[in-house]
Structure formats: C-alpha cells, structure tokens
C-alpha positions as CSV (number, residue, x, y, z in Angstrom):
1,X,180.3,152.2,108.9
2,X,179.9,154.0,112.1
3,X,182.7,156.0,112.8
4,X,184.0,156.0,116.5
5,X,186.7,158.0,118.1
6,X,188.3,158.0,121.4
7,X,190.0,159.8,123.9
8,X,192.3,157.8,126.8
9,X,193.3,160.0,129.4
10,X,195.4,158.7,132.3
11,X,194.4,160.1,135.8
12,X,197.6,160.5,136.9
13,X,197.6,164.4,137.8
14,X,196.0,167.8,136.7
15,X,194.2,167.5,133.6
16,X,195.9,168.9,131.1
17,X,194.8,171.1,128.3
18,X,196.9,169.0,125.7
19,X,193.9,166.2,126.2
20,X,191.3,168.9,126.2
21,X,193.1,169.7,122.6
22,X,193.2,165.7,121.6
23,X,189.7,165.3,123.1
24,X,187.9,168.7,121.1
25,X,189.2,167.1,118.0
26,X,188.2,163.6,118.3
27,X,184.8,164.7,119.2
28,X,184.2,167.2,116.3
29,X,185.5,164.4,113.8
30,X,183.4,162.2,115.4
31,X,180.1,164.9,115.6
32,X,180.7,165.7,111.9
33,X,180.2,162.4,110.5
34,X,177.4,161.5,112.6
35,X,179.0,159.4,114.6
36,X,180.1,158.4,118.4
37,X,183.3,159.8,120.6
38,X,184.2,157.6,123.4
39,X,185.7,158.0,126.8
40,X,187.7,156.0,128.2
41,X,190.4,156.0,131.2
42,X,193.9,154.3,131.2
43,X,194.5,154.1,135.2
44,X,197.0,151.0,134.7
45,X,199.6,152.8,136.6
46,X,198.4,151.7,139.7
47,X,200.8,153.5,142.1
48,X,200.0,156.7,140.4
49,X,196.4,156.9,139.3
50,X,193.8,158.1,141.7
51,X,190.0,158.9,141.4
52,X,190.4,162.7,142.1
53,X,192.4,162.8,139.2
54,X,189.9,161.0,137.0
55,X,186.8,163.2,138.4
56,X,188.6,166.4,137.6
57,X,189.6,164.8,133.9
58,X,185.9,164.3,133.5
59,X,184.7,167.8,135.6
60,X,187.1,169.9,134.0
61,X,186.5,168.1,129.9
62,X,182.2,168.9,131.2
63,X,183.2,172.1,132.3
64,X,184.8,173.3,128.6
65,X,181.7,171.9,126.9
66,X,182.2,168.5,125.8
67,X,180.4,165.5,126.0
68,X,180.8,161.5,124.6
69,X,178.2,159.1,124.1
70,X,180.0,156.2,126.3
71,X,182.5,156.6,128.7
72,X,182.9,155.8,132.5
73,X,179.9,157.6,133.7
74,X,177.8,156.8,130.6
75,X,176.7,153.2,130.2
76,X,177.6,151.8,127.0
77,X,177.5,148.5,125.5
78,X,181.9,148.8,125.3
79,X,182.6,148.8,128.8
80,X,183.9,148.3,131.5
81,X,185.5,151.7,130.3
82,X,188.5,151.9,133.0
83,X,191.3,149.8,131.8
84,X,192.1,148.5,135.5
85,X,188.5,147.4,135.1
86,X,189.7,144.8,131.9
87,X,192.6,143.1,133.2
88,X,191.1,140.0,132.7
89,X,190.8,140.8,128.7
90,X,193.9,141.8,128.6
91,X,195.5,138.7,130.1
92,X,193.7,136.8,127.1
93,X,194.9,138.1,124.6
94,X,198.2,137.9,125.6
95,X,198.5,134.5,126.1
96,X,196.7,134.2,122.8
97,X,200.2,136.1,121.7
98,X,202.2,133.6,123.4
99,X,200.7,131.0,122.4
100,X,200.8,132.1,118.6
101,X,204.7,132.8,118.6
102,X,203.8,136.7,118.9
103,X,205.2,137.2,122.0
104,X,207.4,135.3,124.8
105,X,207.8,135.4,128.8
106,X,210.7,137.7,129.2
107,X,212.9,136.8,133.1
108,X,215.6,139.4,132.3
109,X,216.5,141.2,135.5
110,X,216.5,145.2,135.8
111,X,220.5,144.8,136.4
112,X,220.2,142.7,133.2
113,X,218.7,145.1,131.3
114,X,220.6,148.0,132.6
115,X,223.9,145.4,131.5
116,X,222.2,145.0,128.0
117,X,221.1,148.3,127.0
118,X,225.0,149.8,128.0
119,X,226.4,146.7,125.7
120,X,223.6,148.4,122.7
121,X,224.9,152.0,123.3
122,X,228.6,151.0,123.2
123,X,227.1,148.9,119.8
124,X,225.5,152.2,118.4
125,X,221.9,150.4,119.2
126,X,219.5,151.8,121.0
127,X,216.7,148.9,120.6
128,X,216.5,145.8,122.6
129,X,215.4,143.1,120.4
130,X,214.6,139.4,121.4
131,X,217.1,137.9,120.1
132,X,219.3,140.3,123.0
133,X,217.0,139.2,125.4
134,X,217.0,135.2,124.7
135,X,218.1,133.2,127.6
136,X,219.2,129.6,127.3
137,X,215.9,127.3,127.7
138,X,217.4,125.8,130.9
139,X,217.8,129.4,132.9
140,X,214.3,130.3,131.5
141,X,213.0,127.0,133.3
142,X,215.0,127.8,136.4
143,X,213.5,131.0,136.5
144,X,210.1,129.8,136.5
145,X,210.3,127.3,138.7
146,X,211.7,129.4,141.2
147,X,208.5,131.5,140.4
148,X,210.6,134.1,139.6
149,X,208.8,137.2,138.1
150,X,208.6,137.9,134.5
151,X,207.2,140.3,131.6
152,X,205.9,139.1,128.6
153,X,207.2,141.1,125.3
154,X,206.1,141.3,121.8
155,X,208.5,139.8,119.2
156,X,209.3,142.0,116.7
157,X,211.4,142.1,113.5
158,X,215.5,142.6,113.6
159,X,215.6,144.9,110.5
160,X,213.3,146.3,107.9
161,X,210.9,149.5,107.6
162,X,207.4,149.4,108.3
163,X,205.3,152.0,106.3
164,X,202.2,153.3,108.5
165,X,199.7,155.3,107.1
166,X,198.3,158.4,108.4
167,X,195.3,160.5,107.1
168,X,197.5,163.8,107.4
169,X,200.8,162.8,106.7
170,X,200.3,160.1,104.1
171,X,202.7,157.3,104.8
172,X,205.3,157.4,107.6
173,X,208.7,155.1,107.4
174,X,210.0,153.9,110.5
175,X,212.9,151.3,110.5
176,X,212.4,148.3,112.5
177,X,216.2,148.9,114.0
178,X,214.5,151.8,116.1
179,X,211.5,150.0,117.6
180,X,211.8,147.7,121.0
181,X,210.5,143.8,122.0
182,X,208.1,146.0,124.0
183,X,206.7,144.6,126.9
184,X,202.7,143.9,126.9
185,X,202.3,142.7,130.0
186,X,204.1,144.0,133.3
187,X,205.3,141.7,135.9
188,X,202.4,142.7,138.3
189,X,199.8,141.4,135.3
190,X,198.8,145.3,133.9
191,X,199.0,146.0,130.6
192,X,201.3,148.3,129.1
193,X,199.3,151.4,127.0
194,X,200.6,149.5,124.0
195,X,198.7,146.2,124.2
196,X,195.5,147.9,126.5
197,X,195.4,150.8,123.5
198,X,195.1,148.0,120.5
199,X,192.9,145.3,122.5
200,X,190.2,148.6,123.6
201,X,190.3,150.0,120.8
202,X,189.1,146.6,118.8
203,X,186.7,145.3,121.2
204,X,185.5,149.3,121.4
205,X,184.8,149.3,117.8
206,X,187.1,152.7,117.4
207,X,187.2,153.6,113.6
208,X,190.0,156.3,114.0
209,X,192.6,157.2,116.3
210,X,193.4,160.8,116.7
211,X,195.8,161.2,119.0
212,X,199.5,163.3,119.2
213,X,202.3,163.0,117.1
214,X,204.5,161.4,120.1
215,X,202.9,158.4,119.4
216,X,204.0,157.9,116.0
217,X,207.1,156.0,117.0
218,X,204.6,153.6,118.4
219,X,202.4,153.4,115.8
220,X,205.0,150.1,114.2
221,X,204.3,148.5,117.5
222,X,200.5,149.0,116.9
223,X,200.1,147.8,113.2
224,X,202.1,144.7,113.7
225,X,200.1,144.0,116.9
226,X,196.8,144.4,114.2
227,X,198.5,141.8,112.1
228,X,199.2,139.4,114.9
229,X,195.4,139.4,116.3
230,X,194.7,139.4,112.9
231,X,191.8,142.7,113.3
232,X,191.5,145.4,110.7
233,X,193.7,148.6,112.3
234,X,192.1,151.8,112.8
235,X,193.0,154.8,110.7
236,X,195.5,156.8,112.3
237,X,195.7,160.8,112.3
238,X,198.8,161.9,114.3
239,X,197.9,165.7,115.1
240,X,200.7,168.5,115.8
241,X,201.9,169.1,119.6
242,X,201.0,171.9,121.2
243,X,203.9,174.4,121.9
244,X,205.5,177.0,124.2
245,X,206.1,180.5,122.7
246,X,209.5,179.5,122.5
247,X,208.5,176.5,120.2
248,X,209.4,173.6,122.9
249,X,206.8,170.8,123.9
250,X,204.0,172.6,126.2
251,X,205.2,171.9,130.1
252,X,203.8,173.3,132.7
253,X,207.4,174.7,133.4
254,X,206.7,177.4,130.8
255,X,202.8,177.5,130.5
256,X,200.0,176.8,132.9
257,X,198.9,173.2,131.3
258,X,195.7,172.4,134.3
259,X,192.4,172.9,132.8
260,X,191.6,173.7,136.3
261,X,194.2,176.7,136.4
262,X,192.3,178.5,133.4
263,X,188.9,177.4,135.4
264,X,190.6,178.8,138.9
265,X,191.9,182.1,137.0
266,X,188.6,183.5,135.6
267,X,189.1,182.0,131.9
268,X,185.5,181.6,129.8
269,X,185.6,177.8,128.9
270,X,183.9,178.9,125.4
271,X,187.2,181.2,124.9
272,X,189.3,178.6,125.8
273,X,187.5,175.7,123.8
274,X,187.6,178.2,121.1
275,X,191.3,178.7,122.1
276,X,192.2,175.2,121.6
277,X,189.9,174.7,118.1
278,X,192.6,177.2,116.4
279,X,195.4,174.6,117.4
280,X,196.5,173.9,113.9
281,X,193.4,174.4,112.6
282,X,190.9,177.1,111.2
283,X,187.7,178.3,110.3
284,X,186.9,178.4,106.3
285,X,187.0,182.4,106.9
286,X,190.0,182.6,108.8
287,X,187.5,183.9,111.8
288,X,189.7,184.0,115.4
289,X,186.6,183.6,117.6
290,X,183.7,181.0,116.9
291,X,181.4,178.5,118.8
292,X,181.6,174.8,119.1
293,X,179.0,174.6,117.1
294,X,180.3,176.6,114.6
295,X,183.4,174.6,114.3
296,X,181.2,171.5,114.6
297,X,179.5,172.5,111.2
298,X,182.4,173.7,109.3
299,X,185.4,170.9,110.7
300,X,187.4,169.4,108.1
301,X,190.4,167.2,109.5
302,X,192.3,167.9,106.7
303,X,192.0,171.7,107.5
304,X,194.9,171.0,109.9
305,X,198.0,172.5,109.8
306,X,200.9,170.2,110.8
307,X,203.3,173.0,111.9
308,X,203.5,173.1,116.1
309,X,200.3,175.3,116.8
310,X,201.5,177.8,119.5
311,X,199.6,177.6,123.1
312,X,200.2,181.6,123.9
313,X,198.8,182.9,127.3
314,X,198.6,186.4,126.0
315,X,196.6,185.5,123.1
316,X,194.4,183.2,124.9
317,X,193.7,186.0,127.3
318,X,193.3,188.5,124.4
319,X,190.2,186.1,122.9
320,X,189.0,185.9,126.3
321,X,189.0,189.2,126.7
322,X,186.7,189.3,123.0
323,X,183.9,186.7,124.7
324,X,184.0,188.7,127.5
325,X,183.4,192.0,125.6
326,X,180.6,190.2,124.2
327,X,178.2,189.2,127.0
328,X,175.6,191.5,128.6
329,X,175.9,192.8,131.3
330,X,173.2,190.6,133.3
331,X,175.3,187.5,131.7
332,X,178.5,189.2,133.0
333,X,177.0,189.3,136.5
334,X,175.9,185.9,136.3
335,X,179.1,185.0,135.3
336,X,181.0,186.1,138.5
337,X,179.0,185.2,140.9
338,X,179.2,181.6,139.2
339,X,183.0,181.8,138.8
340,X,183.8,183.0,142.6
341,X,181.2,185.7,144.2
342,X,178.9,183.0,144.9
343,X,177.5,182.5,148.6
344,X,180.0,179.1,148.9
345,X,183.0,180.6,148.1
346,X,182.0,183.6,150.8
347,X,181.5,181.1,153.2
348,X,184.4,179.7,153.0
349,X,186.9,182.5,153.1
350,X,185.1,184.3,155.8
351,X,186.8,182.2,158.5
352,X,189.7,183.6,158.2
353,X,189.3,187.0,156.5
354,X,187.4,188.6,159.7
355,X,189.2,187.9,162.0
356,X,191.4,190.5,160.4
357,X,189.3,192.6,159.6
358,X,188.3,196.2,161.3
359,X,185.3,197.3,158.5
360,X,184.0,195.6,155.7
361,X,186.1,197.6,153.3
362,X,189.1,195.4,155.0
363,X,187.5,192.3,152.9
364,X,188.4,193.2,149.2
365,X,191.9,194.0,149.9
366,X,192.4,191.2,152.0
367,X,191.3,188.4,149.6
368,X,191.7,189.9,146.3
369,X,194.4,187.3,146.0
370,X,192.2,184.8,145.6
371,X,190.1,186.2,143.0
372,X,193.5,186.5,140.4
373,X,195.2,184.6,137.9
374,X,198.8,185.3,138.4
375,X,199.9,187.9,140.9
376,X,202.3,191.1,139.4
377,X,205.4,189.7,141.7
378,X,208.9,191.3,141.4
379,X,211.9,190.9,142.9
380,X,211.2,193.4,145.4
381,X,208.0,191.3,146.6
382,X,210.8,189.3,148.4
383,X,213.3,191.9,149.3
384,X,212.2,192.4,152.8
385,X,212.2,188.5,153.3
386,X,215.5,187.2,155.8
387,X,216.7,185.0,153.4
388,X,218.8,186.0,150.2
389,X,216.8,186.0,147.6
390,X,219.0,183.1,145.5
391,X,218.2,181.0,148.7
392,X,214.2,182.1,148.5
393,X,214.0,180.8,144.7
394,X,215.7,176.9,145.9
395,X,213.0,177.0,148.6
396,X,209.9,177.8,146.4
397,X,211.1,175.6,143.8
398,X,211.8,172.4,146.2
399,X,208.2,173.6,148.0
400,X,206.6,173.1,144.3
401,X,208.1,169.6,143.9
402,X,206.9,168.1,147.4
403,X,203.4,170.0,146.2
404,X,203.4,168.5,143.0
405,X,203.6,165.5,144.5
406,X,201.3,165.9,147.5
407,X,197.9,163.7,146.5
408,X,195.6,164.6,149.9
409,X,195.3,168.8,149.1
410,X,194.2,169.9,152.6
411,X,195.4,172.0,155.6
412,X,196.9,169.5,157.3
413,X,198.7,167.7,154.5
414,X,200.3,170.8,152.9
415,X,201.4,171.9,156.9
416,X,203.2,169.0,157.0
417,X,204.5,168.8,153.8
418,X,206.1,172.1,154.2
419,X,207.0,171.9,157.7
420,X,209.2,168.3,157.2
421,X,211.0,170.5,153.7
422,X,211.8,173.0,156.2
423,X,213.6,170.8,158.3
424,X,215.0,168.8,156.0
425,X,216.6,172.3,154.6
426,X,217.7,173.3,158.0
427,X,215.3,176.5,157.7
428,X,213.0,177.9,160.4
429,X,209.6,178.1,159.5
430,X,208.7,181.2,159.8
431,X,211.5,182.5,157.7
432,X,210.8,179.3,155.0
433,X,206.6,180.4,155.3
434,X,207.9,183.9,154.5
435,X,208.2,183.6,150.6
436,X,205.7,180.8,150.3
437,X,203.1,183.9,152.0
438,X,204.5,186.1,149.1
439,X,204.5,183.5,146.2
440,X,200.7,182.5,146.6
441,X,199.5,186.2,148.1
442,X,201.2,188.7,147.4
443,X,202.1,189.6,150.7
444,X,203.0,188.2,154.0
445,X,200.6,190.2,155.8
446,X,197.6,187.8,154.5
447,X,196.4,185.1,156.7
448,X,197.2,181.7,156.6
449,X,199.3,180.7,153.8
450,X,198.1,176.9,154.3
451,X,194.6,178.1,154.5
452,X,195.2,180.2,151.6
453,X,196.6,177.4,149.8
454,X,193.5,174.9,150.2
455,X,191.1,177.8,149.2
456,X,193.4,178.8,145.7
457,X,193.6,174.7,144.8
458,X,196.4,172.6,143.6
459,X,196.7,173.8,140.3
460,X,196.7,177.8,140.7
461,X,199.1,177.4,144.0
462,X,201.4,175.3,142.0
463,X,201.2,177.8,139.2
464,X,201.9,181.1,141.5
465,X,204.8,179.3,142.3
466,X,206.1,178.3,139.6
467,X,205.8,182.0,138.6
468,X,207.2,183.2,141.8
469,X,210.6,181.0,140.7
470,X,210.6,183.1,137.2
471,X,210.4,186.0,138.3
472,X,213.3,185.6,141.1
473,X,215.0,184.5,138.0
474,X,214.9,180.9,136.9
475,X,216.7,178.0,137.3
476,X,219.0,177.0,134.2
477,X,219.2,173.7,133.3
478,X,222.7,173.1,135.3
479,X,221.0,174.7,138.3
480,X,218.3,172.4,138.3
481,X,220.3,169.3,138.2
482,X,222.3,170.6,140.7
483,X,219.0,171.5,143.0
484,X,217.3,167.9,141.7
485,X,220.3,166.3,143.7
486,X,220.3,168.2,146.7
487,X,216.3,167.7,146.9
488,X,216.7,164.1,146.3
489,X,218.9,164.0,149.1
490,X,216.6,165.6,151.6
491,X,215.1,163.0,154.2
C-alpha cells in the first residue's frame, strides 16, 4: 500500500499558519514512508472563495518550502483537484445515498428549523435528528411540486456511541445523541465538507487523514458515511490545535495567523517551517532548530504530544533570530534585497516618497514603516489626534472589519471603503484618516495612508491594526458586542 495524505484548504481568506501546521505534517508522514501528499482545494463556498485567496494558499505553502505531488497546479491522475470542479461526482453519490435509504430530501424551512432547534433546547437536545425533521408524505409532495427548494441529509442513528479510532488517541466515544442529520447536499447543489471530504478522499486514494482535532466531532459522520458507500475508511490522526499564549484557540485577534504577515514582516520561512515542526512534536535530541530535511529523516507521528502546542511570537522571533545568526553575510545580503531592498519594491515606493523628500537621507526615515513588523505604538502615538482616544480605538477596530472584509486590495477600493465608514460614523475624514495614518505608520506625517496601505498588503495593515486596538487598550468582550451592533447598524 501506497500511503497518501492530503491537505484541503479552503480559499476563503489569508492563509493561515494553522494549514501551514496541518500541511508540514501530512507531507512529512507522507515523505517518510515513501509515499505521496496531495493538494487539494475546498472552494464550495461559492459566495466566499476567490482565486487570490487560493494563489496565496499555494504562494505562501511554496514560499515555506513545501511541495505535493498532485494538487491544482500539478497534473495528477486524481483530479479535477478543486471541489467546485466535482460537483457532478458529488451529486452521484448522493443520490446513490438516497436511493439506498442513507439519506432523504429534507424541505424544512429556515423558520422551521430555527422553530425546531428552540423546541430541542427547551428539550435539553441539541441534535436535530430525522425523525424531528420528518414531514408528512403529502407536505413533502407539495413541496416538490411547487419546486420548492430542498437539502438532502444523511440519516443517522437516534441513540448509541460510535467508537472511532485514531492513531494517537486510540479509540474515541462519541454518543450518537450529539451528532446531527447533517446535510450533504445544499439547496444550491454544493456539497457540504462532510460528504465532498469522504467522496475525495476515496476516489483520491487518501490512506490517512491528518487533520485538527475540531474535526473529531465529525469523524461519527465520516465513518458511518464509509459504511454506507460501503469503502474501507482512512486512518484518522486528529492532531493538537495550535494555541495562544494564553492557551485559547489561535485567532488572529491575539496572534498574527497570515502566512503572508510572517512573509511581509521579515520572518525566514526555514525558521518558521521549523517553528511550526516543534508544534507538539520534537526532534529525537530535543534540538529547537533543525531543517525540513532533518525532520523529514527523523519524523515519527507518534512523537506527538497531544497537549495544545503553543504558537508564541516571541519565541518564533527568538529561533528566527538563531537562522539569522547563522547565515553569512553574502546570504544575509541576499536575503534583504530578496525580502524588500530589491529594485521592485524601490520602484514602487518612490512615487510617493520623493515628493517629500529634500535629500536622499529623507528616504530611510520616511519609509522605514514599511520595512517593519509591528510598529512600537503607545498611547501617546494618538494623543495629539482630535478625537478621544476611547473614540480612536471604535474607529480602528470598525476600519479593520470593513478591511477584513474588503476582497479588491487597491487604492481606490480601500478609499472608498474608509471614506463610506466615515460617513456612516458621522466623522470627517481627515480627523477619521488621522489614527488610521498612525496605526499603519507610525506617524501622520507619512504620505498617503491609502497608498501606504496597498504597498504594506492586506495581511500586515490588518495586523498593525489590530495592534493599534491593543495597545489603545482592547475591547472586552461586552464592548465588542456592544460595537458589533452599532457597526452592524451602519449603512
């Protein structure tokens, strides 16, 4: 037996060093068996999924130093390898699951639902089951003859445990009670990740699924969808969550998650590959810094520790700092002028450095900015701002959201984007611009912040923001709710 492993990331936004983690992983158990690590992309969410986001999943996963043997952009005899490539495959098999018993049209309405799932909490349920969603035969006809649309769900069982096995853990229980009649199909005919995730990773030949341990509540829906197809399930290795310093999941509210931000801020992708290998797991000798390929030659799955490994800025800097330390100085140069003191990047920040600039010893000050991680803000950065510094922090953090969800990153999408929040919030410009200029340079005496903005990237202007908010104090968690209303309410 070949063994194959996978790694499905969605392109939905940044790409985050969590797949990175899953990815390095799958690959070296792959590598150290001799056998094949696939790529493939789950871009079923149509509204959200764009190809910028899959390009900088597959730039940014290059960039760090790893590679698969099929994928999107390597022909393989697996594909199509983008699941809004398969729909067609997908719709099979779920009819084959209809057909069989396995799995039923479902014409609940969202009201419905919403009516049904209050009815389970009042119950002390949390589950919808299919016996909850039953109509009478009649209304299902109605329904259907009106063409009215549906979902189709999987049946599964009212009560019981189902035992899944997992190569670190040994054998998980999960009670039946918890697990939903998830649905398989969505009424615009994509397939959930459940039924796309089993039907790939058959017809992809995958051997082993490593993946996070969120999924393990999923795994019952997985193994009974095996039995129903009647195919031999992979083996399943549910690996440790990354976590904050403070032990929570890793968010990008706490931590820079975008592979890109670590590219943007000057990180070594062998440090941070190298970062990422000591995520739960470690070399024979307990050494902190070591190549890919001396993890390749010496990983051991079972060398994992199932404790949440620890995603630490500091430390990652620290080991960066070590493969820094250890290049000469002819690499070092090489280095920097490949990171950002390249002819390009001049090029493109000379517009609108000289034009304030007076002597060529104007330049380094000027855009130092943009050759930095994270700036050393303090309150005082925004003391000489108009507005009160409580009202400052609400404005950078409602300017992050409408970023965050800004797809077209260019001058004149991120003017407008700030210039309609500015008038929603009943805030002139200039004074709104004010701590936007400080948050992403430092200063307000750079030039354009917009310009500035397009030339830093998505994911480190989203980042100095973010940091910009912490160090004006944060937002509890009764703030933000209370901001997540008013911002909803903004036209």
């Amino acid at each position: 037996m070949t063994v194959r492993t996978r790694i499905a990331p969605s392109p939905t936004g940044d790409p985050h060093v969590g797949t990175a983690y899953i990815a390095l992983f799958n690959m070296c158990f792959a590598r150290a068996q001799d056998g094949q690590f696939v790529l493939r992309i789950e871009d079923t969410d149509q509204q959200r999924s764009t190809p910028e986001s899959e390009k900088a999943i597959l730039d940014s996963l290059r960039w760090l130093g790893l590679d698969w043997d099929e994928g999107p952009d390597v022909e393989g005899p697996h594909g199509p390898y983008r699941q809004s490539e398969r729909g067609d495959i997908y719709r099979k098999y779920c009819e084959q699951l209809v057909e069989k018993g396995h799995a039923f049209h479902c014409y609940r309405t969202a009201d419905e639902l919403e009516q049904l799932r209050e009815e389970l909490r009042e119950a002390g349920r949390t589950a919808l089951k299919p016996s909850d969603l039953a109509l009478p035969a009649e209304e299902v006809e109605k329904r259907k003859t009106a063409g009215e649309p549906y979902v189709v769900r999987m049946n599964v069982p009212e009560s019981g445990t189902c035992v899944v096995e997992d190569l670190l853990r040994g054998p998980i229980e999960i009670d039946w009670a918890q697990v939903d009649a998830q649905i398989l199909l969505k009424s615009d005919g994509m397939p959930t990740y459940h039924l796309a995730n089993v039907v790939d990773d058959h017809l992809m030949e995958i051997t082993h699924v490593l993946r996070g341990e969120e999924w393990i509540n999923s795994a019952p829906k997985h193994k009974l969808l095996y039995e129903y197809f009647g195919w031999e399930m992979p083996v399943l290795c549910h690996l440790p969550l990354l976590r904050n310093p403070d032990k929570t999941k890793l968010s990008k509210r706490k931590n820079p998650t975008s592979i890109l931000y670590y590219q943007r801020a000057g990180f070594m992708p062998e440090a941070l590959l190298n970062y990422l290998g000591r995520m739960g797991w470690s070399m024979p000798d307990e050494s902190e810094k070591f190549t890919l390929d001396q993890m390749l030659e010496h990983f051991d799955i079972h060398r994992v520790s199932l404790g949440g490994p620890v995603f630490d800025v500091e430390k990652l800097s620290w080991l960066n700092g070590m493969w820094i330390r250890e290049l000469e100085n002819e690499q070092l140069a090489d280095r920097l002028t490949q990171w950002m003191f390249n002819r390009d990047n001049l090029l493109q920040v000379l517009p609108h450095a000289k034009e304030r600039m007076e002597t060529f010893g104007d330049f380094a000050p000027l855009v130092a900015f943009l050759a930095a991680g994270q700036l050393p803000l303090t309150e005082a950065s925004f003391a000489d701002n108009k507005l009160e510094l409580d009202d400052q922090k609400k404005l950078l953090q409602f300017a992050l959201w409408r970023l965050e969800a800004l797809r077209s990153w260019d001058k004149d999408s991120i003017f407008q984007t700030v210039k309609a929040l500015a008038t929603a919030m009943e805030i002139k410009l200039k004074d709104f611009n004010a701590p936007l200029f400080v948050a992403i340079s430092g200063t307000t005496a750079s030039f354009s912040v917009m310009d500035a903005m397009v030339l830093l990237g998505p994911d480190l202007t989203r980042a100095r923001l973010r940091h910009a908010v912490d160090v004006l104090g944060g937002a509890g968690k009764k703030v933000l709710k209370r901001w997540e209303k008013e911002y909803a309410g903004l036209v």
